[in-house]
C-alpha positions, -999 to 999 in steps of 0.1 A, spaced: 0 0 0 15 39 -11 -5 67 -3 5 97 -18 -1 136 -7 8 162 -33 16 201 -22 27 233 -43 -3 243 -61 -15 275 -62 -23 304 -83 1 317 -110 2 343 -139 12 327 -171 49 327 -176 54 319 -141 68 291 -125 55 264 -98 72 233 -82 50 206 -76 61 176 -46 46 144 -40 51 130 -10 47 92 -6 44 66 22 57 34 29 95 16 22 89 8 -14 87 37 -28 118 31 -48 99 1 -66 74 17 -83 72 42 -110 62 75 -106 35 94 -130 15 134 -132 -14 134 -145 -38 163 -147 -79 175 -152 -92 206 -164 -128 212 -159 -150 196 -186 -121 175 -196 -109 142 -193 -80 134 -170 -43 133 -190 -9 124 -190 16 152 -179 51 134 -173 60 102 -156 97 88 -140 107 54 -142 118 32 -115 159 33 -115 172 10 -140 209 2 -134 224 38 -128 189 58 -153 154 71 -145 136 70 -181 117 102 -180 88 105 -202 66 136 -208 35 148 -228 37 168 -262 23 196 -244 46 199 -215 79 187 -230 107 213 -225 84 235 -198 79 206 -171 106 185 -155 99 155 -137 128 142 -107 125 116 -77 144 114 -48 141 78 -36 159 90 2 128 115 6 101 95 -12 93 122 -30 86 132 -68 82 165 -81 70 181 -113 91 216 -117 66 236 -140 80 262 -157 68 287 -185 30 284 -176 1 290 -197 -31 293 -189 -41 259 -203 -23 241 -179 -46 248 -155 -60 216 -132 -59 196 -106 -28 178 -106 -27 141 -93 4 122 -84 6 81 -91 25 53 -88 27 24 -113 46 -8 -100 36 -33 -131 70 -23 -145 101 -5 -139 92 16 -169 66 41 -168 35 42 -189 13 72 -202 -22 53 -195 -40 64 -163 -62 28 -156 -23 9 -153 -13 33 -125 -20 13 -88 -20 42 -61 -32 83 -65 -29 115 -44 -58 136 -36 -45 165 -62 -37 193 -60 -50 224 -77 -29 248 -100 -47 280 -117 -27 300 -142 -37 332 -151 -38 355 -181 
């Protein structure tokens, strides 16, 4: 069992920046890969950037089209922590942002229903 609390939402004008952490329980948190996804209002819920599991001395990092080169996605196994580093925002990224945890594979995957464990969320508003 993982539970996971997320933290560092907030409101934001576009351009700014926001660091988002995910905080997660239990020993194993090493063994599971790590995943953001997000949900606007009206929308469905998406794929925002996802970490694998270590895999010999690498973390595969994967990210949306819409993100890629604004978002940055980093674990520190010692804290149990991931965090999403949000950079550049725009208006459209605005959401609730969920954290996950995936342990069917040491790689990460971009589909929601594999995922095992979610936070709460956490709310980010950008504004114009």
């Amino acid at each position: 069992q993982v539970q996971l609390v997320e933290s560092g939402g907030g409101l934001v004008q576009a351009g700014g920046s926001l660091r988002l952490s995910c905080a997660a329980s239990g020993r194993t948190f090493s063994a599971y890969a790590m995943g953001w996804f997000r949900q606007a209002p009206g929308k469905e819920r998406e794929f925002v950037a996802a970490i694998s599991r270590r895999v010999g001395s690498t973390y595969y990092l994967d990210y949306a089209d819409s993100v890629k080169g604004r978002f940055t996605i980093s674990r520190d196994n010692a804290e149990n922590t991931v965090y999403l580093q949000m950079n550049s925002l725009k208006p459209e990224d605005t959401a609730v942002y969920y954290c996950t945890a995936y342990s069917g594979s040491a790689y990460s995957t971009p589909t929601s229903a594999l995922y095992n464990y979610w936070g709460q969320g956490t709310q980010v508003t950008v504004s114009s």
